[in-house]
N, C-alpha and C positions, 0 to 999 in steps of 0.2 A: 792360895793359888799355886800349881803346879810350877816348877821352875823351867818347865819347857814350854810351858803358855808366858809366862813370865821373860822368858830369852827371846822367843815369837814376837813376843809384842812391844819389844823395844826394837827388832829388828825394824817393827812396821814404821814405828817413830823414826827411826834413822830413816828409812825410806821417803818418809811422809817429809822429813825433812828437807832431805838431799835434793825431794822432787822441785818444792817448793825454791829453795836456794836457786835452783837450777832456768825455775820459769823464769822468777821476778827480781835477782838478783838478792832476795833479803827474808829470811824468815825469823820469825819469833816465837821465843819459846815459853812457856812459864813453869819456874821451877817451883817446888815446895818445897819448905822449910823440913830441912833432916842434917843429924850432926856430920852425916856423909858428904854434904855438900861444901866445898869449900870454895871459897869468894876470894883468897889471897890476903890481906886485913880486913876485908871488908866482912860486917855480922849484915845478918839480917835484922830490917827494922819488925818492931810489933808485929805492926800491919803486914810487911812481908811475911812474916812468921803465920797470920792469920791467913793472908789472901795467896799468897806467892810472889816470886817475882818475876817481873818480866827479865827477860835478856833480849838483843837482837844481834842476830849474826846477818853478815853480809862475805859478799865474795871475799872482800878483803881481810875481813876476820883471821885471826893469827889462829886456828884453833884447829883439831884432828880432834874426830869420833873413831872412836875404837876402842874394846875390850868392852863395850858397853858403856861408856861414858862419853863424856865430851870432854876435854884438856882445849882450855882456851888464855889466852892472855887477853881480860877485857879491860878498860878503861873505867875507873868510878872519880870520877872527879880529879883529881891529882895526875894521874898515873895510871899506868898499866898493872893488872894484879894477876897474879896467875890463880885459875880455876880449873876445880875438878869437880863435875857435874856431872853424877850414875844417872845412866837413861833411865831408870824407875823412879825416881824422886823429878822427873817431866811429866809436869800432869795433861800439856796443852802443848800442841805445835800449830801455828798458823801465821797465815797471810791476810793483811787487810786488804792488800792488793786487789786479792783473788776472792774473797770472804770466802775463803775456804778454812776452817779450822779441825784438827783432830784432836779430841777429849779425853782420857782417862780419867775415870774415877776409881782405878784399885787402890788400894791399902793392904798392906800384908796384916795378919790380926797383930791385935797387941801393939799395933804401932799406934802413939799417940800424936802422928801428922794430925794439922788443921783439917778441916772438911771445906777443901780448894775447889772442888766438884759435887754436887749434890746426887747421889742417887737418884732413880727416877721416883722413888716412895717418899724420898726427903721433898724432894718438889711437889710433889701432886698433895702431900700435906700439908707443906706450907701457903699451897694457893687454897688449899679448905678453910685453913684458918685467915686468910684477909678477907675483910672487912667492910664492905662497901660505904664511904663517907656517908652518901645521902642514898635518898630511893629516888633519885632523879636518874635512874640505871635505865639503857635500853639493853633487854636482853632478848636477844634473837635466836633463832633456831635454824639452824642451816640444814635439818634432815631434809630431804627431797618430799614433796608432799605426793602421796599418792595420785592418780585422778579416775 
C-alpha cells in the first residue's frame, strides 16, 4: 500500500477516534501484535499475539496522538506503563456505546502480523466451508417473488 494511503488512513483512525472520545467520553481500540508496539514491561499474551488487544482510552487518559502514534501511560495491573502505539499496527477503533466500529484489515506484504481481521474472501470461504450439524435447517429465500 501506497504510504500516502497509508498516512490517510491513520489520519481517518485518529479522526474516528477523537470523534468517538469526543461523543461518549470513551473509545477503544485494538492493537495487533508488532515488535513496534511497546506496552512499557508489559509483552503480549499468545492470544493477544493471535487476536489483538484491546486498550481503552477515556478523557482522563494520560496519552497524546501525534507523529502517528499514540504515547500513553496505561495501567496493567500494578502500575502505570508507558506506551507507544503506531496508528498502523490499530486494526479496530470503536464504541459499544454507539455500536459504531471502524475496521482495518491492511497488512504491509511480508509482514507476518496475525490475521486480526478477515478479508472479505477469507470470510465468504470460511462460511462455504461450515457445516450444517443436522438437516433440521430452514433455508429461506428472501429474493422478492415476481407476480
Amino acid at each position: 500500500m501506497n504510504d500516502i494511503y497509508l498516512t490517510e488512513l491513520n489520519n481517518i483512525k485518529m479522526k474516528v477516534f477523537f470523534d468517538l472520545l469526543n461523543l461518549v467520553g470513551r473509545v477503544y481500540v485494538i492493537v495487533r501484535y508488532s515488535p513496534d508496539v511497546a506496552l512499557g514491561n508489559r509483552e503480549f499474551s499468545e492470544q493477544e499475539m493471535e487476536n489483538g488487544l484491546i486498550l481503552v482510552f477515556n478523557a482522563k487518559t494520560n496519552f497524546t496522538w501525534k507523529d502517528g502514534a499514540i504515547e500513553a501511560k496505561l495501567v496493567f495491573g500494578a502500575g502505570p506503563q508507558k506506551c507507544y502505539i503506531p496508528a498502523e499496527h490499530i486494526v479496530a477503533v470503536y464504541s459499544p456505546e454507539l455500536n459504531t466500529q471502524f475496521v482495518v484489515t491492511y497488512r504491509a506484504a511480508g509482514e507476518g502480523a496475525p490475521p486480526i481481521a478477515a478479508t472479505a474472501a477469507e470470510v465468504r470461504k470460511d462460511a462455504a466451508e461450515v457445516k450444517p450439524e443436522s438437516d433440521n435447517i430452514l433455508r429461506v429465500d428472501f429474493k422478492k417473488k415476481k407476480k
